[in-house]
TIVO-2410 file (N, C-alpha, C; in nm, 3 decimals):
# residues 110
REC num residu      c1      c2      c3 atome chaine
REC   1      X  -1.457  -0.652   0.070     N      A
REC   1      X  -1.466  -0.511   0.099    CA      A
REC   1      X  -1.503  -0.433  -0.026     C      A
REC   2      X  -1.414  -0.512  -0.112     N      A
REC   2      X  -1.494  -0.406  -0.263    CA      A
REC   2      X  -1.559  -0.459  -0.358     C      A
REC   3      X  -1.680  -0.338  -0.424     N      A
REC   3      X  -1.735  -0.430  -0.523    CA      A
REC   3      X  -1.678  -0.400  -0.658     C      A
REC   4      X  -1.663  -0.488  -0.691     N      A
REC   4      X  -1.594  -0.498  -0.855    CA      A
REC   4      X  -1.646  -0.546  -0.958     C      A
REC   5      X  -1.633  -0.497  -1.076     N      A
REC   5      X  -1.738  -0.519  -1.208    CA      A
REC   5      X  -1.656  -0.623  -1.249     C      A
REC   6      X  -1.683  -0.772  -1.254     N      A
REC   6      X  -1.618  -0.883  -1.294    CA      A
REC   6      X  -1.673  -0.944  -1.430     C      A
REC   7      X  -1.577  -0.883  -1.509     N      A
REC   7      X  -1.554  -0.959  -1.651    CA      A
REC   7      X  -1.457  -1.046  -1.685     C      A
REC   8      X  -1.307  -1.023  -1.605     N      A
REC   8      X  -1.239  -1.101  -1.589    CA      A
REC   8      X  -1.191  -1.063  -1.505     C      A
REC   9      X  -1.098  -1.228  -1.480     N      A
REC   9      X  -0.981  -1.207  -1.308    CA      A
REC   9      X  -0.842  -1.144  -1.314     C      A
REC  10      X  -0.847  -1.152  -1.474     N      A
REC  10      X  -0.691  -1.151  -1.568    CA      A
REC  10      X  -0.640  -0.951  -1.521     C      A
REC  11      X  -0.561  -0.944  -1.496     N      A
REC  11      X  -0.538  -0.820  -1.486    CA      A
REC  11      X  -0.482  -0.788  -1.650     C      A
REC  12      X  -0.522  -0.670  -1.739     N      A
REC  12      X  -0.478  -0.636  -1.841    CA      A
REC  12      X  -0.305  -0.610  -1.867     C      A
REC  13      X  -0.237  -0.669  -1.966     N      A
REC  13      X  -0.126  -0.667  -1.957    CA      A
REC  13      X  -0.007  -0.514  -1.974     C      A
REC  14      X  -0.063  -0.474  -1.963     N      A
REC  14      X  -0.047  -0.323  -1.998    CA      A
REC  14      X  -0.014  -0.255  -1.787     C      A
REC  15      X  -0.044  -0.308  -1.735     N      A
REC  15      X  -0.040  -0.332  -1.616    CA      A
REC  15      X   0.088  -0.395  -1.486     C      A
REC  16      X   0.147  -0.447  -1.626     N      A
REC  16      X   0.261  -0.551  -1.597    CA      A
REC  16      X   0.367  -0.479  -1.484     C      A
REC  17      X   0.405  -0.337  -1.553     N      A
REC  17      X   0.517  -0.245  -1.501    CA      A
REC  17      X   0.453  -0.219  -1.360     C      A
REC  18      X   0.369  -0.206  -1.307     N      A
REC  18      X   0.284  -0.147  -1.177    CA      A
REC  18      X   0.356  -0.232  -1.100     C      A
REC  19      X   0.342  -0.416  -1.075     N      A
REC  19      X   0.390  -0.514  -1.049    CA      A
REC  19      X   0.528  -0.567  -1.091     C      A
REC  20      X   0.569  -0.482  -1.093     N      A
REC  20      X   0.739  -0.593  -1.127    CA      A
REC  20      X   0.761  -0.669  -1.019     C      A
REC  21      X   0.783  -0.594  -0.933     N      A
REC  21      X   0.844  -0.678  -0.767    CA      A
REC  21      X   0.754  -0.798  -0.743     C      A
REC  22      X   0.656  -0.854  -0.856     N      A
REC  22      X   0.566  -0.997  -0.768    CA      A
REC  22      X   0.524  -1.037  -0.898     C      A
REC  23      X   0.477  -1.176  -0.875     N      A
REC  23      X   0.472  -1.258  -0.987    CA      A
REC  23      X   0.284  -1.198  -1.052     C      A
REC  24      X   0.325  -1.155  -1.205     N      A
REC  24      X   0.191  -1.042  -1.240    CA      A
REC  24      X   0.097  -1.168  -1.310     C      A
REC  25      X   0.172  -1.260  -1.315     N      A
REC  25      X   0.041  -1.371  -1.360    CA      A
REC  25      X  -0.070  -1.418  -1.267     C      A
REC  26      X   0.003  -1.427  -1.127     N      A
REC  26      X  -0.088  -1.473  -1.007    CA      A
REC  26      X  -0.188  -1.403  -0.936     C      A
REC  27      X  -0.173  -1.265  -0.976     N      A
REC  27      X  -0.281  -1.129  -0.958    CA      A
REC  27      X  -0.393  -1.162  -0.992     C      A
REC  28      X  -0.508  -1.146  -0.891     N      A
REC  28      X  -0.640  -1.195  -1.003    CA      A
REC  28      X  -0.745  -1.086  -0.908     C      A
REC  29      X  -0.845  -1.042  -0.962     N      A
REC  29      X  -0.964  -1.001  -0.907    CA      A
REC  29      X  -1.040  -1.135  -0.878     C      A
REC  30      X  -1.100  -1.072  -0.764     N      A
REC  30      X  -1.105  -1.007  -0.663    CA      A
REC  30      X  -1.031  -1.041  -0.520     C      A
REC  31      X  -0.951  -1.131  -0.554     N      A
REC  31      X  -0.861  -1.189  -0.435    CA      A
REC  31      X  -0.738  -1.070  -0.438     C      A
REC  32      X  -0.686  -1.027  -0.477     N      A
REC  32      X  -0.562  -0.933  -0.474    CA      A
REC  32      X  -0.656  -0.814  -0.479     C      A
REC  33      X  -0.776  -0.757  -0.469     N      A
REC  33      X  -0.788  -0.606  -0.544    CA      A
REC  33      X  -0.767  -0.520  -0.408     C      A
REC  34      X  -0.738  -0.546  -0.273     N      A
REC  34      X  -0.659  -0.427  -0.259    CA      A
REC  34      X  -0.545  -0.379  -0.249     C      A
REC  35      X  -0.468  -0.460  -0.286     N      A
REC  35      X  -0.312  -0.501  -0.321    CA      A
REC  35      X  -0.311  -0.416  -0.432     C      A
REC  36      X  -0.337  -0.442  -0.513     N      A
REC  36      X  -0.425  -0.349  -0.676    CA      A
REC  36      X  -0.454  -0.227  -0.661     C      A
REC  37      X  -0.527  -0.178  -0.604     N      A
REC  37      X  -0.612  -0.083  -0.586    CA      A
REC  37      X  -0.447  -0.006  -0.541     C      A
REC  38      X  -0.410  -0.060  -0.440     N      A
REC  38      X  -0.303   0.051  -0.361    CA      A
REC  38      X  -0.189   0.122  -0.503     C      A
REC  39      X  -0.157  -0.001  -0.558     N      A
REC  39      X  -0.032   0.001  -0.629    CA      A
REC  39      X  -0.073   0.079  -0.748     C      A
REC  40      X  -0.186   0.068  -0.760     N      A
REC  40      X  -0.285   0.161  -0.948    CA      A
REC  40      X  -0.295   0.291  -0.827     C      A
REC  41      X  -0.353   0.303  -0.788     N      A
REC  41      X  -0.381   0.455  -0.644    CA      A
REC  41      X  -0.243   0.540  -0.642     C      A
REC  42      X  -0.132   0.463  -0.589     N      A
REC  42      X  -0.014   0.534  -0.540    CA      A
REC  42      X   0.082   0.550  -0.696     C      A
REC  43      X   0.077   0.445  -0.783     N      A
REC  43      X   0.183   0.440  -0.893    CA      A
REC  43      X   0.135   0.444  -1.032     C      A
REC  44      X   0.019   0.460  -1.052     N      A
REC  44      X  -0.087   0.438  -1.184    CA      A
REC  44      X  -0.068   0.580  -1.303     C      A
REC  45      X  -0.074   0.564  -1.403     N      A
REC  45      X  -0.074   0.626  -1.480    CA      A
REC  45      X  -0.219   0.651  -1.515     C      A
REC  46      X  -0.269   0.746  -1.632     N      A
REC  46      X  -0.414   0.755  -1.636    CA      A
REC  46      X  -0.462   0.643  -1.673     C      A
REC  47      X  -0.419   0.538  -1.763     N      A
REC  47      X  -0.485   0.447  -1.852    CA      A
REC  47      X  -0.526   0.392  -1.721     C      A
REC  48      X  -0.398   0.337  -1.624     N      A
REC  48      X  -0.435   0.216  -1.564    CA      A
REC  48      X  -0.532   0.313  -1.477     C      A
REC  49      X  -0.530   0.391  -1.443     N      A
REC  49      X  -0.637   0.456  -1.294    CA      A
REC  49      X  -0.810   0.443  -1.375     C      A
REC  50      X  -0.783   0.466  -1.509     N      A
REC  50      X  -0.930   0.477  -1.599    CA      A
REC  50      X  -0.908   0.326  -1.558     C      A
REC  51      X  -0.886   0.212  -1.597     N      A
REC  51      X  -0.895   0.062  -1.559    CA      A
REC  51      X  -0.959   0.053  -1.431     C      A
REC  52      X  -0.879   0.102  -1.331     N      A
REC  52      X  -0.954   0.080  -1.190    CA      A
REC  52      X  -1.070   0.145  -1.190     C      A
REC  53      X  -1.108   0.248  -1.186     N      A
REC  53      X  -1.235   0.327  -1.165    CA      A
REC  53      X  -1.324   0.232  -1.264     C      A
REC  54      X  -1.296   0.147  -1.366     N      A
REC  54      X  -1.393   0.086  -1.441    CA      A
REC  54      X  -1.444  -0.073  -1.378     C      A
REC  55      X  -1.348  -0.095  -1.295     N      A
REC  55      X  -1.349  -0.234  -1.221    CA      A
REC  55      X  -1.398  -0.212  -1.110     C      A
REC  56      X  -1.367  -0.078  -1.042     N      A
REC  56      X  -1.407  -0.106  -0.892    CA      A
REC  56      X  -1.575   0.010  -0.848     C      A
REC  57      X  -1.533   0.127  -0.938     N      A
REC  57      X  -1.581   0.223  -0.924    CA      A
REC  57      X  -1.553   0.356  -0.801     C      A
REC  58      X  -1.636   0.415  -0.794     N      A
REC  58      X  -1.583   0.565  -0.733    CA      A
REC  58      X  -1.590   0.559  -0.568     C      A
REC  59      X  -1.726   0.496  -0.562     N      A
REC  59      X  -1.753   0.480  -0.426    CA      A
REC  59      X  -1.707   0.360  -0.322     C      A
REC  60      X  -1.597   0.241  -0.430     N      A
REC  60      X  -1.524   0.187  -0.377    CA      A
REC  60      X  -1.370   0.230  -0.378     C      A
REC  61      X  -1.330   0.321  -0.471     N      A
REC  61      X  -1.220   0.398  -0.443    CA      A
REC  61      X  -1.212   0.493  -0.328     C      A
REC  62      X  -1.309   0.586  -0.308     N      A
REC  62      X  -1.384   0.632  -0.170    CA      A
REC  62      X  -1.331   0.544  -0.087     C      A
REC  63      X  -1.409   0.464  -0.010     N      A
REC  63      X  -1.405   0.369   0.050    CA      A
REC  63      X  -1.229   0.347   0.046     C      A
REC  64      X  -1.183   0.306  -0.021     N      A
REC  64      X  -1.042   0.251   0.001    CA      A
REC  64      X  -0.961   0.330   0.064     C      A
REC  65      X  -0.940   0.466   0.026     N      A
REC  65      X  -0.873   0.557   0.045    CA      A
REC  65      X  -0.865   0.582   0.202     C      A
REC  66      X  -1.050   0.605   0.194     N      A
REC  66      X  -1.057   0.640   0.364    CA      A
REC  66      X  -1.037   0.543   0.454     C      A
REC  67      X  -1.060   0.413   0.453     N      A
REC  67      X  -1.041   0.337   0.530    CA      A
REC  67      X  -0.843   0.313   0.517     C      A
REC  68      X  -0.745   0.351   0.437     N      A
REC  68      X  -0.643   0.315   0.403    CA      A
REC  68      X  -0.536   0.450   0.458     C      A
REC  69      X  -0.645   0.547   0.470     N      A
REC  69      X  -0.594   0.657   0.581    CA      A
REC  69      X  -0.537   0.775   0.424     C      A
REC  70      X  -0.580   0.760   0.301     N      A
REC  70      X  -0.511   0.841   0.188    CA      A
REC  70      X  -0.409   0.709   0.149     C      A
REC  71      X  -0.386   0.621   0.204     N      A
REC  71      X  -0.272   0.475   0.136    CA      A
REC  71      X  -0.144   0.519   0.080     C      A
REC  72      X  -0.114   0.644   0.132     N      A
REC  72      X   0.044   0.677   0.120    CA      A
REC  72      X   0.016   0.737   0.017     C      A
REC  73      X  -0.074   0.757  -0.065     N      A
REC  73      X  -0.036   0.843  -0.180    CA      A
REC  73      X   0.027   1.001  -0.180     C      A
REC  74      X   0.077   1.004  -0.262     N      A
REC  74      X   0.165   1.179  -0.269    CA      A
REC  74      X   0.066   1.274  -0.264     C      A
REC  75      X   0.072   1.389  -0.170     N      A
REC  75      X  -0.006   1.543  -0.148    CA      A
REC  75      X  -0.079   1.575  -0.324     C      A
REC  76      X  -0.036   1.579  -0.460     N      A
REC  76      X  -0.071   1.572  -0.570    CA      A
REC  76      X  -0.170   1.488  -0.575     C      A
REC  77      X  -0.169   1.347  -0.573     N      A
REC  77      X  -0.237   1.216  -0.569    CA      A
REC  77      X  -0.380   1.292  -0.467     C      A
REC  78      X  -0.354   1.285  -0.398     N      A
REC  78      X  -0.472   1.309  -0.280    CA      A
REC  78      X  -0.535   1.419  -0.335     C      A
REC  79      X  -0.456   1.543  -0.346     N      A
REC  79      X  -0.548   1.654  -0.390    CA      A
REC  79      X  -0.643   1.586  -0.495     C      A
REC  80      X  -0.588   1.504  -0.599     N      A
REC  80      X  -0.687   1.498  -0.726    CA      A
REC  80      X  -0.799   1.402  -0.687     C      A
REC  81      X  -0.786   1.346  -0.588     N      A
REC  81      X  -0.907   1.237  -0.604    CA      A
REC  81      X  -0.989   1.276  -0.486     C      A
REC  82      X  -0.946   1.417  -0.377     N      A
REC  82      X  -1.030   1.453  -0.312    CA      A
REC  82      X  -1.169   1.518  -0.415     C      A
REC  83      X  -1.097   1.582  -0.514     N      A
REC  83      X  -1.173   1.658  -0.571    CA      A
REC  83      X  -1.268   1.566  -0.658     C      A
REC  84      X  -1.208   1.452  -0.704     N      A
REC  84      X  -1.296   1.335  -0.810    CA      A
REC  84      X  -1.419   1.276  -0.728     C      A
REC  85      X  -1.342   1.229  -0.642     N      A
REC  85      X  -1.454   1.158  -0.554    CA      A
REC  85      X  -1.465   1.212  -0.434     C      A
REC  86      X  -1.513   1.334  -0.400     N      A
REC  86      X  -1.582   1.418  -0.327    CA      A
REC  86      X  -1.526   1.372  -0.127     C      A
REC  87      X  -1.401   1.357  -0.124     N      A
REC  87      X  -1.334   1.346   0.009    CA      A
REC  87      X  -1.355   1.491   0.082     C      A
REC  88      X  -1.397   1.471   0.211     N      A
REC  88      X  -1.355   1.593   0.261    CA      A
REC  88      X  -1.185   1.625   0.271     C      A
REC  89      X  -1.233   1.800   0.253     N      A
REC  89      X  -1.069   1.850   0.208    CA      A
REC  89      X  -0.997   1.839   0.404     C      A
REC  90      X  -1.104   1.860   0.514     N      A
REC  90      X  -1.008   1.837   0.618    CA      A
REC  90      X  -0.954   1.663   0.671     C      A
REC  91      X  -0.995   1.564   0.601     N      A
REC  91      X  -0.988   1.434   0.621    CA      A
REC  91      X  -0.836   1.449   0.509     C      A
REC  92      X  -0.840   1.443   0.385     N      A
REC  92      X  -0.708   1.491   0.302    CA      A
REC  92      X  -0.607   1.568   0.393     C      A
REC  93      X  -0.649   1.708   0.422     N      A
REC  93      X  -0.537   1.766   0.476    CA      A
REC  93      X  -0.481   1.710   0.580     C      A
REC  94      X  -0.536   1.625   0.660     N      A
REC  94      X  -0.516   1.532   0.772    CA      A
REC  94      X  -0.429   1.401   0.697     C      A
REC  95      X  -0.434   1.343   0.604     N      A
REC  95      X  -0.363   1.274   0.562    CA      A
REC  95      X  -0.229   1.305   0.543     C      A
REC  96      X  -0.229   1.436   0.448     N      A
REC  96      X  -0.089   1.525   0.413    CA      A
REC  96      X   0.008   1.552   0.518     C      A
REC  97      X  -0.050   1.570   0.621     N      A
REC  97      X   0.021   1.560   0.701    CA      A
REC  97      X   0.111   1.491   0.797     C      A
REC  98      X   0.009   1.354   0.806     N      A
REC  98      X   0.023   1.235   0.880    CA      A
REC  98      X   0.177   1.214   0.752     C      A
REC  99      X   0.161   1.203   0.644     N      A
REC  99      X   0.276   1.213   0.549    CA      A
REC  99      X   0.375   1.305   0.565     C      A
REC 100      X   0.399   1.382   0.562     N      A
REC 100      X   0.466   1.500   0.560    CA      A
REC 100      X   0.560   1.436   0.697     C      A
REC 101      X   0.529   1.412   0.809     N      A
REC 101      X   0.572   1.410   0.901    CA      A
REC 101      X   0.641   1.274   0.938     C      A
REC 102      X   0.595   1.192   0.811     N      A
REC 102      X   0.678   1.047   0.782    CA      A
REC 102      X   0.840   1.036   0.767     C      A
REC 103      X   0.893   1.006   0.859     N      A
REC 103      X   1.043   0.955   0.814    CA      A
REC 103      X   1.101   0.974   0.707     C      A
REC 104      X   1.054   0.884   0.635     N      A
REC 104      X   1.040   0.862   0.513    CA      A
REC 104      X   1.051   0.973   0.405     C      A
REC 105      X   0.992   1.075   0.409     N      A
REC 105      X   0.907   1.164   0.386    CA      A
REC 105      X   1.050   1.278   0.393     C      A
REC 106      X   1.029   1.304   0.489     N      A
REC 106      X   1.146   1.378   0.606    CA      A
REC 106      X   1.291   1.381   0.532     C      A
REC 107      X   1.312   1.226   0.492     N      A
REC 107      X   1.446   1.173   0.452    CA      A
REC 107      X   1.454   1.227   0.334     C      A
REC 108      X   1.358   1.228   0.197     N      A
REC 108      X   1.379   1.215   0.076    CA      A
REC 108      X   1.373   1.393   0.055     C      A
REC 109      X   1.315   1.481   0.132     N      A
REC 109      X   1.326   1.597   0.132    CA      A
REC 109      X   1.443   1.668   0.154     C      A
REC 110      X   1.532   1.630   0.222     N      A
REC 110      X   1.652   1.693   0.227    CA      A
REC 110      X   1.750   1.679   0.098     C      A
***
């Protein structure tokens, strides 16, 4: 599904904290990258998000997002990458909501 600039499979170790919950040696491009993609998307700091956009690029971040429905990311999260990579703002606001209205969501707000 995605294309990725392959220099290596090794995920950079700087990366490690993203993955605690799973073994970060066995991670490799392009067999895990949307496993990757989600966890750098929803939990990434700038370094690692500059990492992804350099591996996958814009129009496969595109791509991920929309097909992943926004991938749970936080109303913040979404706003910024509608605006990076040119999402329509009613496909976003449609996400925010589908969130907002999450259990989940619901729970941690009170």
């Amino acid at each position: 599904m995605h294309a990725y600039k392959a220099d290596s499979a090794l995920l950079p170790a700087e990366l490690r904290p993203l993955f605690w919950d799973c073994d970060f040696e066995r991670l490799q491009l392009p067999n895990d990258m949307d496993f990757i993609t989600g966890r750098i998307l929803t939990s990434g700091e700038w370094e690692s998000l500059k990492w992804l956009r350099s591996k996958t690029g814009d129009a496969a971040l595109r791509e991920w997002l929309i097909t992943h429905n926004g991938g749970g990311l936080s109303p913040e999260r979404l706003r910024f990458w509608e605006l990076i990579l040119p999402i329509p703002h009613r496909m976003v606001n449609s996400w925010i909501m589908k969130e907002s209205r999450s259990i989940w969501r619901q729970r941690a707000a009170r």
